[in-house]
Every structure is written in C-alpha cells, then in structure tokens.
C-alpha positions, -999 to 999 in steps of 0.1 A, spaced: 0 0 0 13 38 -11 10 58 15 9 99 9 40 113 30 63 142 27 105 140 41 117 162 62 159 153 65 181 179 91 213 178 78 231 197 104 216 187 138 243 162 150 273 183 133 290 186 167 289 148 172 316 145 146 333 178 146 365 166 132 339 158 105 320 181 101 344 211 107 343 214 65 308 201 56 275 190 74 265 157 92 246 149 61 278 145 34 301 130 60 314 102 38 307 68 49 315 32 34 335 46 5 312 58 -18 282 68 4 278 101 25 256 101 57 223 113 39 219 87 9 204 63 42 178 84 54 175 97 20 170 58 -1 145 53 24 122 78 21 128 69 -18 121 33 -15 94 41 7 71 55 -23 82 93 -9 90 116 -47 92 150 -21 115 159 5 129 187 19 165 192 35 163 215 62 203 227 57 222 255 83 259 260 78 289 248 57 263 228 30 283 237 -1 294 201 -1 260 187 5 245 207 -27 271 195 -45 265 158 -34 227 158 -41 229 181 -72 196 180 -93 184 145 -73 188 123 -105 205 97 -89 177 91 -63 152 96 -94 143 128 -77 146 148 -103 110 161 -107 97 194 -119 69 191 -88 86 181 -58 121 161 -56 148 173 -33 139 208 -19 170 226 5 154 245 29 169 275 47 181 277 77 160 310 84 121 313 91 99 340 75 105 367 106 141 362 114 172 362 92 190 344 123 197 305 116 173 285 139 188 270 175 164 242 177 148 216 160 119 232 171 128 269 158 140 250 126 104 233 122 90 265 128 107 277 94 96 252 72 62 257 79 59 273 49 67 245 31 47 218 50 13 244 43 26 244 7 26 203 3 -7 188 6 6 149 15 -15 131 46 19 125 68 53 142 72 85 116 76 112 131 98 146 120 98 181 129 108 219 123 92 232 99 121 219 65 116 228 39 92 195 17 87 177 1 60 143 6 68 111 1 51 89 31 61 53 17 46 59 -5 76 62 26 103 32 44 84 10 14 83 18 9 124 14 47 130 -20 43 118 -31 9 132 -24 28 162 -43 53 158 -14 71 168 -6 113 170 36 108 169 53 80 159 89 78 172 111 50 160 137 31 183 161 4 183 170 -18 213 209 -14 223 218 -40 243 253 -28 255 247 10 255 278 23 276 274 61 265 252 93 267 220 94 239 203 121 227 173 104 232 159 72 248 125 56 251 102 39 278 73 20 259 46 -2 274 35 -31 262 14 -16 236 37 3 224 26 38 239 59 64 253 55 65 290 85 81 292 115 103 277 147 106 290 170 132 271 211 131 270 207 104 297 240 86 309 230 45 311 242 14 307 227 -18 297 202 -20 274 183 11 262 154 15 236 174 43 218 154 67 195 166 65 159 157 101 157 136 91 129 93 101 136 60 97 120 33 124 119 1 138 100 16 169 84 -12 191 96 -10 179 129 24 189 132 16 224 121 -8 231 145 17 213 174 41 239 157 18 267 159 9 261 197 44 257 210 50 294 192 24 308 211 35 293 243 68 301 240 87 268 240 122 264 227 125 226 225 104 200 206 118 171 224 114 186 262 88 211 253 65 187 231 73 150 235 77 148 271 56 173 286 29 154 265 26 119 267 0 121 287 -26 137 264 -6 128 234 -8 94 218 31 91 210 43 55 200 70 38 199 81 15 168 110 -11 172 135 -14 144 153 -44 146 172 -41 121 209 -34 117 210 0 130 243 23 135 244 55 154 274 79 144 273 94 178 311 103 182 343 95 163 349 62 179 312 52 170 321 65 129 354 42 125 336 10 146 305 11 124 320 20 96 349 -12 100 316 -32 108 311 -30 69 338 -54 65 315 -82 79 300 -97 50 267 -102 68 264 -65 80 272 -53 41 242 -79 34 213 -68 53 226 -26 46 229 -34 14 212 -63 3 171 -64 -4 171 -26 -16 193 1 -28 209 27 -9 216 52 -38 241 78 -37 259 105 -64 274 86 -92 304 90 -109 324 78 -139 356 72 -123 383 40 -137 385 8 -124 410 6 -95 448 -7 -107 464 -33 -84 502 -35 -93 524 -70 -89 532 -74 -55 504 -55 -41 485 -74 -10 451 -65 -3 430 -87 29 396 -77 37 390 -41 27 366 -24 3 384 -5 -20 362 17 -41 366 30 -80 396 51 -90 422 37 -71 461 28 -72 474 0 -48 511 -8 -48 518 -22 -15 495 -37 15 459 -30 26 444 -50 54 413 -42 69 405 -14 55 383 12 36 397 29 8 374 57 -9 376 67 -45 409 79 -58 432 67 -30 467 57 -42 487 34 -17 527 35 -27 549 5 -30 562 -8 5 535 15 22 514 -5 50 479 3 60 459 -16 84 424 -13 99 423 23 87 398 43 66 413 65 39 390 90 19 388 98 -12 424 113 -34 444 104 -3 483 102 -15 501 77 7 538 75 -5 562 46 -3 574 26 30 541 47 50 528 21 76 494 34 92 471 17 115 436 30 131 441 61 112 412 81 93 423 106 69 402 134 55 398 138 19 430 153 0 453 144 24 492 140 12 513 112 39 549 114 24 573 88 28 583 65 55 557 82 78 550 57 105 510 67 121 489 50 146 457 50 171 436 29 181 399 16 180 390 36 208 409 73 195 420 65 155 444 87 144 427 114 123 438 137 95 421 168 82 412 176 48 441 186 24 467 181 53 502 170 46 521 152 68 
C-alpha cells in the first residue's frame, strides 16, 4: 500500500557529534563506506518508501551537501513538482539561523502548508539503517497514533543518547529521557518520527504561542499524557554515528560480510554517481579484507580497510584497519594503523601513524604530513 507522505531530513543537527567531520561540511555528506555520504540512508529510504518530495532542512557549511545531491537524478528525484527541496536555515520573521529543531520546524512551515501529503517523515543524518517506512506508516495508523517515534534496542549502550524511550506493552511512550547517561540496554530513538503533516503544524503553531524552545522537552515529554506518541522497534541493523569512535567502529563493521548484506542487500541505498576507472592493483600489491572503491592505485599492503575513491597506496607502504577517503596520496614505505584521513590528504614517505579503535588517528582535509 502507497501511503501519501512528505520528508523532512536535518542535515546539520548532530554536526558537533563529529566535529573533526563536520568542521568542512555538514552531518549529512560526511562520507561513509566509501562511496556513500551520511544522507543517501535516510534519504533511499524515504525513496524506497514510495516518498518523490523531501525537503532538506540545511544551516551551515552545505556547499558540499548541494554538490552531493545536485539536481536529485541519482535518487530519481529529479522532478519538476517536488524532488529534493533545500530549505533554509532561516524562518519568515528572522534572518537568524534556527537553534532548535523546534525553531528549525518552525521555518519550514511554509513549506509543509505548501505540500498537501497526509503524513510528514522526519529523519536525521546519524543513523545507518535500511528501513522500510510503509511498515512505520501502516503501524502509526493501526495505532491510531498522533507521533510515531522509531527506536532500536541497544543491548550494551555504555554512553550518553540524545534520546531514549520507555514503551509499554502496547507500544505507547511512557516516558522520555533526554542526553541520559545508562548502561545496559536502552530502547534508543533512531531520531527518525512519523506524523500527520497538519497535525504537526498546529503542534508547531501552539508551542509558538507558548513560547517553547525545544520539541523534544517542550513537546514530546511534557505530552505523553494527552498525546498518543508511539513507539516503533526497528530491529534491524542499526548504527548510530554518535562520536568519532562510534564513525570508524561502524563503519569497519562494513567489512563483515553479513552487516554489508542486510545494509545493502534487499534494496538500494543510492548515492551520487560517478564515472571514475576501475581501481589498478600493481604485482606485489597485498590487499585482505577491505573495500576498496573506484579510481584507485594499490602498490603495496591493505588489510582491513576502507579505501574511498581515488586513494593511491605507494609501493612498500602499510595500511591496516584504517579508513582512507577519497584522493588520499600515501607515499612509499608509509605504515598506518587506526588512522582516518580526510579527503586530499598527502602522507609522504616513511611516515609511521597510529591510534587505536577507541581514538583513531585522524587527518584533516588537504593536510600533509
């Protein structure tokens, strides 16, 4: 069944998560998986969900992100009504960027009165999923539901959350707890929700009158008594870029064959296309367990590791359990491990790098060590 829904995708809310990152682009283009950025998840979804409009709610340093997305062709979003639709960061009575999802909601009001779909899909840049939407709209409305909110058990959650989730039985919120610090197992909010679009324009319209500032402690958890806010468990493969360790763990989980399969597998995650060579592999060139992507010159030894488009590994060079983007220049007799270089980056020869799982070793962009 097709259900009519409109996206909504914030590109910058989680920027400071990763702000080695994000220092040069937003949450949404940080690369991932080399060839992907952050946004082509959230983004396929909606896509393979039936949804031909969304709009990307943008705020600083987006250059990068335009030119990722371009005209939407490569997520067949190309489309004189709808397709991808940037969305300032500004409102219609302020030229100050918003400071809250909530103040950021409030400016694209505009474009939610504009649309005339039954439900508005919201999603953030920081989770990798695969997840089939129709399922969350058909559940939001067996439910009878007013909010949606979509979560994912962690079993061994050892860190702070933005958000985490208390459902009953039923599946109704009974409670919220924001930036909690817990261990253990945690029904963790994907920060992915369902909604009828004009009900979140009056909810919109209300918290403006009453002068609240935040949707989450404002809205969601001043409301769940009179609200009917439900909870919908993903259990899928689910990965939460929540800091610099959490980027290079989930992103070396990729090198499991049966991660790569469920991400990857039934449906397409789609991302900007380019016509780049095959990658060359010169004699005596070792290369164990990586994904190396188009474009790219190996002369000496990869292990466990993620090579973007354009790298070029030098002969007697090393690199282990690292993830090198894309038109890094390592030069001979380099040995790297746990390092995570920025696009651009120049290591010159007989450079000798390390970190480890827990702190990688990272580079900036266009750096030359």
């Amino acid at each position: 069944m097709a259900y009519s829904a409109v996206g909504v995708i914030f590109s910058n809310i989680h920027d400071d998560n990763v702000s080695e990152l994000s220092r040069h682009r937003t949450m949404a283009s940080i690369p991932y998986g080399g060839r992907y950025r952050l946004i082509d998840f959230a983004l396929s979804n909606m896509v393979n969900s039936g949804i031909d409009t969304v709009g990307i709610v943008t705020k600083n340093n987006y250059q990068s992100l335009i030119d990722h997305l371009g005209s939407g062709k490569d997520w067949d979003l190309a489309r004189k009504d709808g397709g991808i639709i940037l969305l300032p960061p500004y409102s219609d009575e302020t030229d100050a960027p918003y400071k809250s999802r909530l103040e950021a909601l409030k400016g694209v009001t505009g474009f939610l009165n504009r649309r005339n779909e039954q439900y508005v899909v919201i999603s953030d840049c920081d989770g990798i999923a695969r997840m089939d939407i129709s399922d969350i709209l058909r559940y939001h409305e067996e439910k009878g539901a007013d909010i949606t909110m979509v979560y994912h058990r962690e079993k061994d959650a050892e860190s702070s959350y933005y958000m985490t989730l208390s459902p009953d039985k039923t599946g109704r919120i009974t409670g919220i707890k924001i930036n909690p610090r817990i261990e253990g197992e945690i029904d963790l909010y994907v920060n992915f929700m369902v909604m009828s679009r004009e009900f979140l324009i009056n909810i919109i319209q209300d918290a403006v009158t009453r002068g609240y500032s935040s949707f989450g402690r404002d809205i969601l958890t001043k409301n769940l008594d009179t609200l009917k806010i439900y909870g919908y468990e993903f259990t899928g493969y689910y990965a939460c870029i929540s800091s610099m360790q959490k980027y290079y763990l989930h992103s070396m989980e990729l090198l499991d064959r049966k991660v790569r399969e469920e991400l990857f597998g039934a449906r397409d995650i789609y991302t900007k296309v380019r016509d780049s060579a095959p990658s060359k592999y010169v004699e005596g060139a070792v290369v164990k367990n990586s994904l190396i992507s188009d474009g790219c010159l190996v002369e000496g030894t990869v292990e466990n590791c993620i090579l973007f488009r354009g790298v070029k590994v030098g002969k007697g060079s090393v690199v282990r359990n690292s993830i090198i983007m894309q038109d890094t220049v390592i030069e001979s007799g380099v040995r790297l491990d746990c390092v995570i270089t920025d696009k651009n980056v120049v290591i010159r020869d007989r450079r000798n790098l390390a970190g480890c799982p827990a702190l990688p070793y990272f580079i900036g962009k266009g750096r030359m060590l």
